[in-house]
ChimeraX commands (.cxc) that place a marker at each C-alpha (Angstrom):
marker #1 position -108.08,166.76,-97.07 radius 0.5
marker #1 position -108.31,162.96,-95.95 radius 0.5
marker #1 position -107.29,159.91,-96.42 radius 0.5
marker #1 position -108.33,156.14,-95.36 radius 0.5
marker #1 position -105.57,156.34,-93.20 radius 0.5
marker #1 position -106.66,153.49,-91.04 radius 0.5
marker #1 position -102.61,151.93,-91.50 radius 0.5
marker #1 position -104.35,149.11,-93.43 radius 0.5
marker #1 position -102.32,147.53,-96.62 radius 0.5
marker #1 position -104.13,149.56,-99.17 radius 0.5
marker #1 position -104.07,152.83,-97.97 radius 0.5
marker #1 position -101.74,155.63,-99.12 radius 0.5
marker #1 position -99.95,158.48,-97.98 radius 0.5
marker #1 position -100.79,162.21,-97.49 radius 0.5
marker #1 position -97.76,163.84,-98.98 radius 0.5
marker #1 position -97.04,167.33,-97.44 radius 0.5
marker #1 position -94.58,169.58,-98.37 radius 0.5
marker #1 position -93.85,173.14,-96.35 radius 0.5
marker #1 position -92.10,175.83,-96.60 radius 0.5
marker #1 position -91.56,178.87,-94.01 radius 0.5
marker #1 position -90.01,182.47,-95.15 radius 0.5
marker #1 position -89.23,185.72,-93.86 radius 0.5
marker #1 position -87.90,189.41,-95.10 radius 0.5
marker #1 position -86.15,190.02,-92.22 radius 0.5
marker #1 position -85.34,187.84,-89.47 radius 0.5
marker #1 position -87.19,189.01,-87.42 radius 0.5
marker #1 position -89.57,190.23,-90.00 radius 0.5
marker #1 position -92.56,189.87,-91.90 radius 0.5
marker #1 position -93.28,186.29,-92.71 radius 0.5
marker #1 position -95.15,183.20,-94.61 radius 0.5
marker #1 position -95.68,179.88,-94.43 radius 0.5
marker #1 position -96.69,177.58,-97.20 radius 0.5
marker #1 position -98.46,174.08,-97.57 radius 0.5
marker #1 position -98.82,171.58,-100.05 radius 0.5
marker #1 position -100.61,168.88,-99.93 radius 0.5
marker #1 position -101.24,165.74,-101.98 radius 0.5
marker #1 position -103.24,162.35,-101.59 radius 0.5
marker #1 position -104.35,160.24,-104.87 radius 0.5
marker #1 position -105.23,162.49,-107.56 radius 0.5
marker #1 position -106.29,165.73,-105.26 radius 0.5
marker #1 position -103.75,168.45,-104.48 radius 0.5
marker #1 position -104.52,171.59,-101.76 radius 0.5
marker #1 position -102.37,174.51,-101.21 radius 0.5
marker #1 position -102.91,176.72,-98.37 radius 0.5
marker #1 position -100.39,179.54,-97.54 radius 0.5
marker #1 position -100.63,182.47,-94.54 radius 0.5
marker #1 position -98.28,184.69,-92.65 radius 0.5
marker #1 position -97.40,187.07,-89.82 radius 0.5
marker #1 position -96.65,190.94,-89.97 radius 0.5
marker #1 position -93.68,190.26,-87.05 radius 0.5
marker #1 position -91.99,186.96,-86.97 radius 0.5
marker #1 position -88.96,184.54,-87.49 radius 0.5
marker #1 position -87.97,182.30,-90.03 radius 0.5
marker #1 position -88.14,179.35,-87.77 radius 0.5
marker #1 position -91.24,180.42,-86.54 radius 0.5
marker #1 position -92.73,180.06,-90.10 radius 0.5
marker #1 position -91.05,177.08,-90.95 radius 0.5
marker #1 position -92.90,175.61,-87.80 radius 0.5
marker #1 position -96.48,177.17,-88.51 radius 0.5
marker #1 position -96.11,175.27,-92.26 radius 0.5
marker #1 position -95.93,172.15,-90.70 radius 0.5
marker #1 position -98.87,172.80,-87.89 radius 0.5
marker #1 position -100.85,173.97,-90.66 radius 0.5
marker #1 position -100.25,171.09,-92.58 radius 0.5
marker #1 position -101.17,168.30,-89.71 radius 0.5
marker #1 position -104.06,170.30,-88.49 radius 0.5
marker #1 position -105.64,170.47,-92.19 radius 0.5
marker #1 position -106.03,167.03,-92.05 radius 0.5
marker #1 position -109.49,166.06,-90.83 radius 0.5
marker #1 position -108.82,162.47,-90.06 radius 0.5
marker #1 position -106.24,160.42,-88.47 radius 0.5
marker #1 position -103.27,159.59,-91.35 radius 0.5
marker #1 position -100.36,158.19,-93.05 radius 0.5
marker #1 position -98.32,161.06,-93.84 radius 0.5
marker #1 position -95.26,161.39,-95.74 radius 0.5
marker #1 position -93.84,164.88,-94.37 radius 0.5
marker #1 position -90.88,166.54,-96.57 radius 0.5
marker #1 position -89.50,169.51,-94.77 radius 0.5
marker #1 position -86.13,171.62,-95.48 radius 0.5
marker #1 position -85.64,173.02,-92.52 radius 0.5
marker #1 position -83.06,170.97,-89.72 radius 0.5
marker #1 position -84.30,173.11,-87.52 radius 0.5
marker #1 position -87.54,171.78,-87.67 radius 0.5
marker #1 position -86.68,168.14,-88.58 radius 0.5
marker #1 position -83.82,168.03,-85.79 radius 0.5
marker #1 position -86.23,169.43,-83.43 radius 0.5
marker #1 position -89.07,166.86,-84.13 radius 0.5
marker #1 position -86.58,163.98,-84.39 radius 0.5
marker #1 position -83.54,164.85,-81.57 radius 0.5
marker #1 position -84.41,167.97,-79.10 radius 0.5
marker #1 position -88.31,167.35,-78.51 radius 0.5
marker #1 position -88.61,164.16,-76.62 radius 0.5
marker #1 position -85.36,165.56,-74.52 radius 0.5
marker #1 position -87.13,169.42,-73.65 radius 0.5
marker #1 position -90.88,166.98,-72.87 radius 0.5
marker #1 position -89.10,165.17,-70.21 radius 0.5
marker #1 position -87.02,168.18,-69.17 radius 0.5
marker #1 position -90.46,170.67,-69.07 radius 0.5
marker #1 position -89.36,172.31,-72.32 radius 0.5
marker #1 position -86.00,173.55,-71.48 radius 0.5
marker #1 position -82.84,173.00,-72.93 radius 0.5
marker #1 position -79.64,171.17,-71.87 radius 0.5
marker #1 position -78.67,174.49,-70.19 radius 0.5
marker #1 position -81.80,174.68,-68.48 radius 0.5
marker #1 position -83.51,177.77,-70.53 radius 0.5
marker #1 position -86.60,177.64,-71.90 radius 0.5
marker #1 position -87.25,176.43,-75.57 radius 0.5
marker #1 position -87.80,179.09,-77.79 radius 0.5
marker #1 position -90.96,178.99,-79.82 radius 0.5
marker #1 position -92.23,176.35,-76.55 radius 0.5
marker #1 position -95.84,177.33,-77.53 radius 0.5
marker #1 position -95.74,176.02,-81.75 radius 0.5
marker #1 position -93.42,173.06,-80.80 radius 0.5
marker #1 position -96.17,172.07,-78.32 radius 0.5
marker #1 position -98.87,172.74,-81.11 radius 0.5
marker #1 position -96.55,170.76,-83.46 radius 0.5
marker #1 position -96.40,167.94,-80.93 radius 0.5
marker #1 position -100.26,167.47,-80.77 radius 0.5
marker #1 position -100.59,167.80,-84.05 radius 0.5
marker #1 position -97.81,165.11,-84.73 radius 0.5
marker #1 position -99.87,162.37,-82.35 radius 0.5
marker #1 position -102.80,162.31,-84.36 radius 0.5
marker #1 position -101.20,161.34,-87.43 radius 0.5
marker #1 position -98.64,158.61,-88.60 radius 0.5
marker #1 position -95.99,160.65,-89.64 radius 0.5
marker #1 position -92.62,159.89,-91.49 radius 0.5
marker #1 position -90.27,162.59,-92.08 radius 0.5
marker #1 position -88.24,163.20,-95.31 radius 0.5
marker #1 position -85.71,166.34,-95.12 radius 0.5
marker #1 position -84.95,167.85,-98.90 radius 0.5
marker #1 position -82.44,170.23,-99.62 radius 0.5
marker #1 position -84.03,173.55,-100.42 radius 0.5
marker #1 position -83.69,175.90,-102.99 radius 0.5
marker #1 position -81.82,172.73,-104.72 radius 0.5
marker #1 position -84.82,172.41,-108.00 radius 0.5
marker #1 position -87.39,170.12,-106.45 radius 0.5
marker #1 position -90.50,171.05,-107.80 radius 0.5
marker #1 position -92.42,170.90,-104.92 radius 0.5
marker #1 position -90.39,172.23,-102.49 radius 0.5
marker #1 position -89.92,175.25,-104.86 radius 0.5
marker #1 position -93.93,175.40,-105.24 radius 0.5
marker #1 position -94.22,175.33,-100.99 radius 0.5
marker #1 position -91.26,178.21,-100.92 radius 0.5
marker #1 position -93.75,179.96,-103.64 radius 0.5
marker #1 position -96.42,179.83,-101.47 radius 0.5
marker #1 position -94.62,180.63,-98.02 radius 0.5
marker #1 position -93.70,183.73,-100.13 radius 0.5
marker #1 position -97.51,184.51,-101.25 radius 0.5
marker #1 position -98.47,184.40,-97.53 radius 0.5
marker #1 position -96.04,187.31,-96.40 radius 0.5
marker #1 position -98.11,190.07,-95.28 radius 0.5
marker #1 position -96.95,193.13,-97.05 radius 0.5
marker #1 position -95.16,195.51,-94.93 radius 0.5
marker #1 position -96.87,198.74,-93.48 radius 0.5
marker link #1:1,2 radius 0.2
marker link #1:2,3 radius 0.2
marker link #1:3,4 radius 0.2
marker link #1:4,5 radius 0.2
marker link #1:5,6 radius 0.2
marker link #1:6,7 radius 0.2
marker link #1:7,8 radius 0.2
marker link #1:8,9 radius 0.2
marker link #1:9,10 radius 0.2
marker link #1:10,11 radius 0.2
marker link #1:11,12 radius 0.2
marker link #1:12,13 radius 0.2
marker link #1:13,14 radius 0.2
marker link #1:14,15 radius 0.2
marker link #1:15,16 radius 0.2
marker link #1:16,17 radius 0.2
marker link #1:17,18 radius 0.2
marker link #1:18,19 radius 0.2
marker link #1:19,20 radius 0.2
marker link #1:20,21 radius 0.2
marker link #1:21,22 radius 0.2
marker link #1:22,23 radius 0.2
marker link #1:23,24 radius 0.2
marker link #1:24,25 radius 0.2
marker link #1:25,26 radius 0.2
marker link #1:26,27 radius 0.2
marker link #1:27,28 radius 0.2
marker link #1:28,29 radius 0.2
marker link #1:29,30 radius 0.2
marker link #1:30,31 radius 0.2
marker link #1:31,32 radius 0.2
marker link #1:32,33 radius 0.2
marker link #1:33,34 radius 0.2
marker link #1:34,35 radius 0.2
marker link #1:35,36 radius 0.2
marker link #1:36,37 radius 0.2
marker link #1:37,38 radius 0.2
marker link #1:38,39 radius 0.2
marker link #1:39,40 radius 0.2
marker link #1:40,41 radius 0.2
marker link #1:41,42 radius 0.2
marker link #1:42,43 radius 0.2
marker link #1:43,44 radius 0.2
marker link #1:44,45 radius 0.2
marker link #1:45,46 radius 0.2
marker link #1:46,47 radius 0.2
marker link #1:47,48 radius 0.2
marker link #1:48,49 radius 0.2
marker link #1:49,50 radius 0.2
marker link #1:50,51 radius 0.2
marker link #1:51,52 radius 0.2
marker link #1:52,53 radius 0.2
marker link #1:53,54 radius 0.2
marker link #1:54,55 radius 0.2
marker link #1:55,56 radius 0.2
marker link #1:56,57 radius 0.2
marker link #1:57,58 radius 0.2
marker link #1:58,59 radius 0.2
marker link #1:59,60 radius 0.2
marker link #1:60,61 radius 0.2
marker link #1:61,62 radius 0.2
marker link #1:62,63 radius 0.2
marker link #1:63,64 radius 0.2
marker link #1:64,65 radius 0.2
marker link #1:65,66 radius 0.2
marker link #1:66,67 radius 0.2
marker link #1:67,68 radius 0.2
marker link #1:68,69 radius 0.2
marker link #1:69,70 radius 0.2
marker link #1:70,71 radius 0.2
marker link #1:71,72 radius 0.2
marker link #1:72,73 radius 0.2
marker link #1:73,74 radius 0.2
marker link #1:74,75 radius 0.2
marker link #1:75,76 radius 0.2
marker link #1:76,77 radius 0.2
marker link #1:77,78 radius 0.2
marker link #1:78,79 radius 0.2
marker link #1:79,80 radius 0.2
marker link #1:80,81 radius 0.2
marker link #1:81,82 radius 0.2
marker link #1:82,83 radius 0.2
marker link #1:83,84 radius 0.2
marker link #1:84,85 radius 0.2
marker link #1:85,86 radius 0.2
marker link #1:86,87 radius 0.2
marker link #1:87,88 radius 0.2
marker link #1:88,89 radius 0.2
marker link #1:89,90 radius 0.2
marker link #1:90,91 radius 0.2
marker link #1:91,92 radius 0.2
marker link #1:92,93 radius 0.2
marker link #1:93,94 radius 0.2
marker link #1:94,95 radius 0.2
marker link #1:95,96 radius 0.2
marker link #1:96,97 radius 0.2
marker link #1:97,98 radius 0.2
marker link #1:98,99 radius 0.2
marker link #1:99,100 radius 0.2
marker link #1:100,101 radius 0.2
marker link #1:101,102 radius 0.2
marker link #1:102,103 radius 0.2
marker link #1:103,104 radius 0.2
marker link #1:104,105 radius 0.2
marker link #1:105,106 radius 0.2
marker link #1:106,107 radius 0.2
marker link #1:107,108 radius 0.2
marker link #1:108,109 radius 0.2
marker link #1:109,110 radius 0.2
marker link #1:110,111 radius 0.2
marker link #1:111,112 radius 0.2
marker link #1:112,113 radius 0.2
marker link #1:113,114 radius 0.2
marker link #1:114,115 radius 0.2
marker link #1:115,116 radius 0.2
marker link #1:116,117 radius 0.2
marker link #1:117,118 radius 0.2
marker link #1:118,119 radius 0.2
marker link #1:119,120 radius 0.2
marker link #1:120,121 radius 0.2
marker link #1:121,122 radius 0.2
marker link #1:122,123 radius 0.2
marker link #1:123,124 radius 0.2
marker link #1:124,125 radius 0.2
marker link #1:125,126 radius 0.2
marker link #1:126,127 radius 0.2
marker link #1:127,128 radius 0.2
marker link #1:128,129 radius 0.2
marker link #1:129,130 radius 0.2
marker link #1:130,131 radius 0.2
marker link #1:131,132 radius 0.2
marker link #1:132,133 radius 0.2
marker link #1:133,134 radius 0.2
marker link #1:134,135 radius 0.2
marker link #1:135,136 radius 0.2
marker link #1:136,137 radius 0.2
marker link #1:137,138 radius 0.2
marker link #1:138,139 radius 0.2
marker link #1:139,140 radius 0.2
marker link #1:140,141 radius 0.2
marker link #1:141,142 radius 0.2
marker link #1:142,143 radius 0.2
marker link #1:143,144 radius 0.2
marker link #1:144,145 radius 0.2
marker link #1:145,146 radius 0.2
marker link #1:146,147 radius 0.2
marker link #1:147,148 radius 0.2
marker link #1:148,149 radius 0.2
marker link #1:149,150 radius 0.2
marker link #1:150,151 radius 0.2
marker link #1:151,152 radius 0.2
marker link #1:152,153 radius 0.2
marker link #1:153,154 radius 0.2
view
C-alpha cells in the first residue's frame, strides 16, 4: 500500500491500526494490521509459536511501517502504552544511552525496537493511543486479526 505521501497540502494519511496477542505470556502469539488510505483497505496478520505479548504488539507495528512501499503520512493508532510510551518517552533516552535503561540493563526486545526505529524514519508518523477492547471497530478488527495469526499450538 502507498500513498502520495510527499507532505504536500493534498495528500492524505495512511491509517494503521495494530494489534498484538498472546495465549500465554510467554506463549504462542499474533500480530495484526490494518491498513487504510482513500478507498483501499489491506489486512495482513502473522505470528510466532514462542513469544510475548509485547513482542507482538511491536511486530504489528513493524509490519505495518515496513508494508508501506513509499515514504508516508501515517496516522498510527496503537493500544498498547507499552509500545506508544516506548516510541514517544524511553527510545530517544536507551539511543543515546546504547539501548539500556536508566539502571543500565539492556532493553528488552533491543532488536524489534531498533527495527521499529528504522521503520519509524522513513515515514511521517503521528501516533494516536485507543483504549482497547473498549468497541472501536477497528481496533476490535486488528485484535481479530492478531488472533487469526496465532500459530496453533503443537
Amino acid at each position: 500500500m502507498a500513498s502520495d505521501g510527499g507532505g504536500n497540502g493534498g495528500a492524505r494519511a495512511v491509517e494503521i491500526y495494530t494489534d498484538g496477542a498472546c495465549k500465554g505470556n510467554p506463549g504462542p502469539g499474533g500480530w495484526g494490521v490494518l491498513l487504510r488510505w482513500g478507498g483501499h483497505e489491506k489486512e495482513l496478520c502473522g505470528g510466532e509459536p514462542h513469544t510475548t505479548n509485547n513482542r507482538m504488539e511491536l511486530m504489528a507495528v513493524i509490519q505495518a511501517l515496513e508494508a508501506l512501499t513509499r515514504p508516508s503520512d501515517v496516522i498510527l493508532s496503537v493500544d498498547s502504552r507499552y509500545v506508544r510510551d516506548g516510541v514517544e518517552r524511553w527510545m530517544p533516552r536507551w539511543k543515546r544511552n546504547g539501548w539500556q535503561t536508566r539502571e543500565r540493563t539492556p532493553v528488552k526486545n533491543q532488536d524489534l525496537w531498533e527495527r521499529l526505529d528504522q521503520a519509524v524514519a522513513r515515514h511521517r508518523v503521528r501516533w494516536q493511543w485507543v483504549k482497547g477492547h473498549s468497541g472501536h471497530p477497528d481496533n476490535e478488527r486488528a485484535d481479530r486479526l492478531a488472533n487469526r495469526g496465532i500459530p496453533p499450538r503443537r
